[in-house]
N, C-alpha and C positions, 0 to 999 in steps of 0.2 A: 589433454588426454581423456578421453571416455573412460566413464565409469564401466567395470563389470559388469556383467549381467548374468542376477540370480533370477532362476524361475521358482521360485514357490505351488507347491502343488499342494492342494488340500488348507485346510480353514487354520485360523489361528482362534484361542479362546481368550488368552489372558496375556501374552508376549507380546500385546501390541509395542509399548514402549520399546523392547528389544527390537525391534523388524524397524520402528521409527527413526532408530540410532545406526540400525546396518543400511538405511537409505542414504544416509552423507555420505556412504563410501562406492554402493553399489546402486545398479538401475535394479530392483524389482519388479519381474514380471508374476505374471499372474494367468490362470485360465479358467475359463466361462466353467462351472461348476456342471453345466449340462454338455459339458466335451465327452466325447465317446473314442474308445482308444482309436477308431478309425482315423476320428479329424484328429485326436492329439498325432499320431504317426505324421500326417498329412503338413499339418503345424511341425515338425522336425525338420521337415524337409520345404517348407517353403520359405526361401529368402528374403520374403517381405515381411515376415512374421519377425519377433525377437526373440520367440521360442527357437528360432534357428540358430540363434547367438548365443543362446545362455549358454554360461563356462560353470556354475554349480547350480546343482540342484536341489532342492529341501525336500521330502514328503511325506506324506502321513500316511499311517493305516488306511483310514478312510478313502485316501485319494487313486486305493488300485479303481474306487469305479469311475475316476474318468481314464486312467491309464492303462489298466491292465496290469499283470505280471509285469516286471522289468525282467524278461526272458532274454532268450536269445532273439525273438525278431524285435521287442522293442531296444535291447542294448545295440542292435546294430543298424538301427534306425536312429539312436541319439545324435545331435550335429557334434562335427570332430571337434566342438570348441571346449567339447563338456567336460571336465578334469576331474569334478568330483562329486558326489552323490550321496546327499547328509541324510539320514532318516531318523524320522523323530519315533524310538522304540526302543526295545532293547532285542527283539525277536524282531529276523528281517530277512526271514522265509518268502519273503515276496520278489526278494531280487535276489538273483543268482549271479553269486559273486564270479562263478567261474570266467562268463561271456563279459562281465568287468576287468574283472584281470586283463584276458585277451583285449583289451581296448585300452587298458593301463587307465581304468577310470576308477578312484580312489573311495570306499564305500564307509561311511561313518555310523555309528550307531548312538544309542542312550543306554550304556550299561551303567551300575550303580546307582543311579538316583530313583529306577524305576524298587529296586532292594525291599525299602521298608515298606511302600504299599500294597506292595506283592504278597511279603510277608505277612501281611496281617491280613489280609483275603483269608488266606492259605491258611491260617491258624484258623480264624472263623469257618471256613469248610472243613475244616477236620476236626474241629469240637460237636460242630453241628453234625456231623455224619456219625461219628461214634458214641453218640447221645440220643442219635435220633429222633433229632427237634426239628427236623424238616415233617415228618411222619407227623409229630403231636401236632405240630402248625396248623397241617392240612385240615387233621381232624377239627382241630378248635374251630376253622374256617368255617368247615362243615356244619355246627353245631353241637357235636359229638361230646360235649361236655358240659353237665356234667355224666349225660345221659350213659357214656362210652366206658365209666367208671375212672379211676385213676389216671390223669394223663390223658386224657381222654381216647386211651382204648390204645395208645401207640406203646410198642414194643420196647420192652424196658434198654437202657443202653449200657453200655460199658466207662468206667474211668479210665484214667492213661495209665494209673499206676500200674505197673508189670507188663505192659506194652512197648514192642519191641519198634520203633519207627525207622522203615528205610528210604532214605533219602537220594534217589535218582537222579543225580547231577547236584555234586555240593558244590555252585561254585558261587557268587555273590550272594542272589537268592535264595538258595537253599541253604548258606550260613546263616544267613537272618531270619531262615522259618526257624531254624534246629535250636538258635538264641531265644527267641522267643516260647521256644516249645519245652525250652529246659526248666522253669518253675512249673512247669505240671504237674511232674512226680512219673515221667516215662521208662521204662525199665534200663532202654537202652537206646543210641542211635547209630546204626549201621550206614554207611552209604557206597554205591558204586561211582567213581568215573569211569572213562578209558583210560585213564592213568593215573594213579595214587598220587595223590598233594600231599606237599611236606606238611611235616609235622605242625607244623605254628598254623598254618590251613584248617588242618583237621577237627580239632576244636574239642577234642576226646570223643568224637566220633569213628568206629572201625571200618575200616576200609575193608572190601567183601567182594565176591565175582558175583555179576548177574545172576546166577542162578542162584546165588547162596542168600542174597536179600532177596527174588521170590518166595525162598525158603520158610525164611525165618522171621519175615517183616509181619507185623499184627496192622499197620498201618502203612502204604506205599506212598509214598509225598513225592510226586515228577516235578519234575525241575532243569528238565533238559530239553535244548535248543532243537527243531525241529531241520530237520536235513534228510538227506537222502537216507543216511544212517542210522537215523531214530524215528523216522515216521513208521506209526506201526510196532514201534518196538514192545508196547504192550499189547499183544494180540491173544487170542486164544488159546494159543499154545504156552502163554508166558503166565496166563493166568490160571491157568490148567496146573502151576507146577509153585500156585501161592496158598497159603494158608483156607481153609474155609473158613467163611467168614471175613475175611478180609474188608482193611477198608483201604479206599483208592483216593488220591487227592492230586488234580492236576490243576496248575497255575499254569502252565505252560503253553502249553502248543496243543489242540485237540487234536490232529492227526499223529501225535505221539501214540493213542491209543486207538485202538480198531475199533472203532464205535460201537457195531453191531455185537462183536464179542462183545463187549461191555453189558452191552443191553442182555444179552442172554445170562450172562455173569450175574446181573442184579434180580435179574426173575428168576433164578434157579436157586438164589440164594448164597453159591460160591464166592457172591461179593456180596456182602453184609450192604454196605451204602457205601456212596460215593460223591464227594464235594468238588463239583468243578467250576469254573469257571469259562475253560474254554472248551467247543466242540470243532468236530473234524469239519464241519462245513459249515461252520458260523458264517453269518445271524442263521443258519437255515439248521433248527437243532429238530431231530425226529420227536415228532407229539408220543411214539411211544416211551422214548427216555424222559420226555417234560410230566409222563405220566405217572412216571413211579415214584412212590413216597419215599425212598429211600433214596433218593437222589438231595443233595441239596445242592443248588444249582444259580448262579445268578448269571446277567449276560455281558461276561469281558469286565469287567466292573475295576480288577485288578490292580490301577493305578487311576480310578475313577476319582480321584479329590483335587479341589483346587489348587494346593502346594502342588502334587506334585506333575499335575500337568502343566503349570506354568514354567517347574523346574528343567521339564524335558525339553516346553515346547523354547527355551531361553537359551537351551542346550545347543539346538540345534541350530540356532542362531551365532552361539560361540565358533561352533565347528565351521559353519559358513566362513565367519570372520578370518579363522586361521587358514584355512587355506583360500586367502583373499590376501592375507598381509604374509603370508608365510609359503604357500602353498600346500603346505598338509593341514590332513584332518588332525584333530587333537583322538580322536577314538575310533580310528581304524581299526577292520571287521576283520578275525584272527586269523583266516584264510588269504587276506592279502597284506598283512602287516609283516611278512618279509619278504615281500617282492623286491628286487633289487632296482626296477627303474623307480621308486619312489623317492627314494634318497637325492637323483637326478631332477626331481619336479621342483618350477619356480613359484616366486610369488607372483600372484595376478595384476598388484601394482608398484 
């Protein structure tokens, strides 16, 4: 009996061992790094290929530039062999689970492990913005001190103490910023979902509407999955109705936030600073936002350490496995984790 065949999309850093171990069970395939979605489409549909065969498929962030979105023309370009589709992340905004569904192809993510690196990104951009150590930096860069006087001339900043922090999506992540943000001495932590989490959840954080954490947050921490529903959900009008002054902290998703409202937000002053990590068109961030000192900013960084990339990228290697010996994924995406023909899917050997 032939082995499976996994297609791996996108580079490995530290999982080699794991991929070495998923080869006794499976054929691993692989594609020329200078593929362009055109020839990957082409390679779908060619019979000679063994991209035509593969029954799961791995891929990374990195790997939409040889594929493309997994949209609706590449989901209906996959060969009918494919059953299920591992992605090493926790955000997985690049494939639209819906045109999955309709093809009953099975989508897995890396939630949890990516938690504690996330969180401590996010604690570091939100000290540094409320401090205003991106500001001193630049000047020190500059020379500005001691010439620039105290601090060298950067805007004095604020502590947590009596700051009210609202948390935009409490859900793994954003418990582990709120955990780590609780010896600072913060007055309060407020947070929105679309639906209030039970109590053992909450963490002695208050549950609030939309509008009520614009309100009354001294610090916004985003924390929520980027979708049709939440792209944009920080826009002009959302920040029109926050504190002045405010500070803004996204780990998340950059098109969460209207970029350009943003940028007007931090030059006008109505956003004090702002700590991100991600932007709405990463790698490609506007020089006028890289320009302002009250931005602290680094690029995607978020789960940038050896642990934990080896953890996701080992992760996804798991998820391969089960649905190879099992047929499901172990972390199925919450828009198809009650589909009812999954319960029906077999194992692959």
């Amino acid at each position: 009996m032939s082995k499976p065949i996994v297609l791996r999309l996108g580079g490995i850093k530290y999982a080699q061992k794991a991929w070495e171990d998923l080869a006794q069970i499976a054929t691993v395939v692989t594609i020329d790094p200078s593929t362009t979605r055109a020839k990957f489409l082409e390679l779908c549909k060619d019979p000679a290929s063994p991209v035509s065969k593969a029954q799961v498929i791995s891929r990374t962030f990195a790997s939409v530039k040889q594929t493309g979105r997994f949209d609706q023309e590449l989901v209906a370009a996959l060969p009918s062999s494919v059953v299920a589709v591992c992605h090493n992340g926790a955000g997985y905004d690049q494939i639209d689970p819906q045109f999955m569904k309709e093809k009953k192809i099975q989508v897995s993510n890396v939630p949890e492990l990516v938690n504690a690196a996330t969180a401590d990104t996010h604690v570091y951009l939100l000290l540094g913005a409320l401090r205003n150590f991106e500001y001193g930096h630049r000047l020190m860069l500059e020379g500005k001190w001691p010439a620039g006087g105290p601090a060298a001339g950067a805007p004095v900043g604020n502590d947590p103490e009596g700051k009210v922090v609202g948390v935009l999506g409490l859900g793994g992540i954003g418990r582990s910023i709120v955990e780590r943000l609780k010896p600072f001495g913060f007055k309060k932590f407020i947070y929105h979902n679309r639906n209030r989490l039970a109590p053992e959840l909450e963490n002695g954080c208050e549950y609030v509407s939309f509008e009520q954490l614009l309100k009354e947050s001294d610090i916004v921490s985003i924390n929520v999955p980027l979708n049709t529903h939440t792209k944009h959900l920080v826009d002009a009008d959302a920040i029109a109705q926050m504190k002045d002054g405010v500070v803004i902290v996204n780990t998340a998703r950059g098109a969460v936030i209207d970029e350009s409202a943003l940028i007007d937000a931090l030059k006008s002053g109505k956003v004090r600073a702002a700590g991100l990590d991600v932007y709405e068109h990463e790698p490609q961030v506007p020089q006028e936002l890289l320009d302002l000192p009250n931005v602290v900013g680094v690029p995607h960084m978020g789960t940038h350490t050896v642990e934990t990339i080896k953890k996701m990228e080992e992760f996804v290697v798991e998820n391969v496995k089960s649905v190879i010996n099992s047929g499901k994924v172990l972390t199925i995406v919450p828009e198809l984790k009650d589909e009812a023909w999954i319960k029906d899917v077999k194992a692959l050997v």
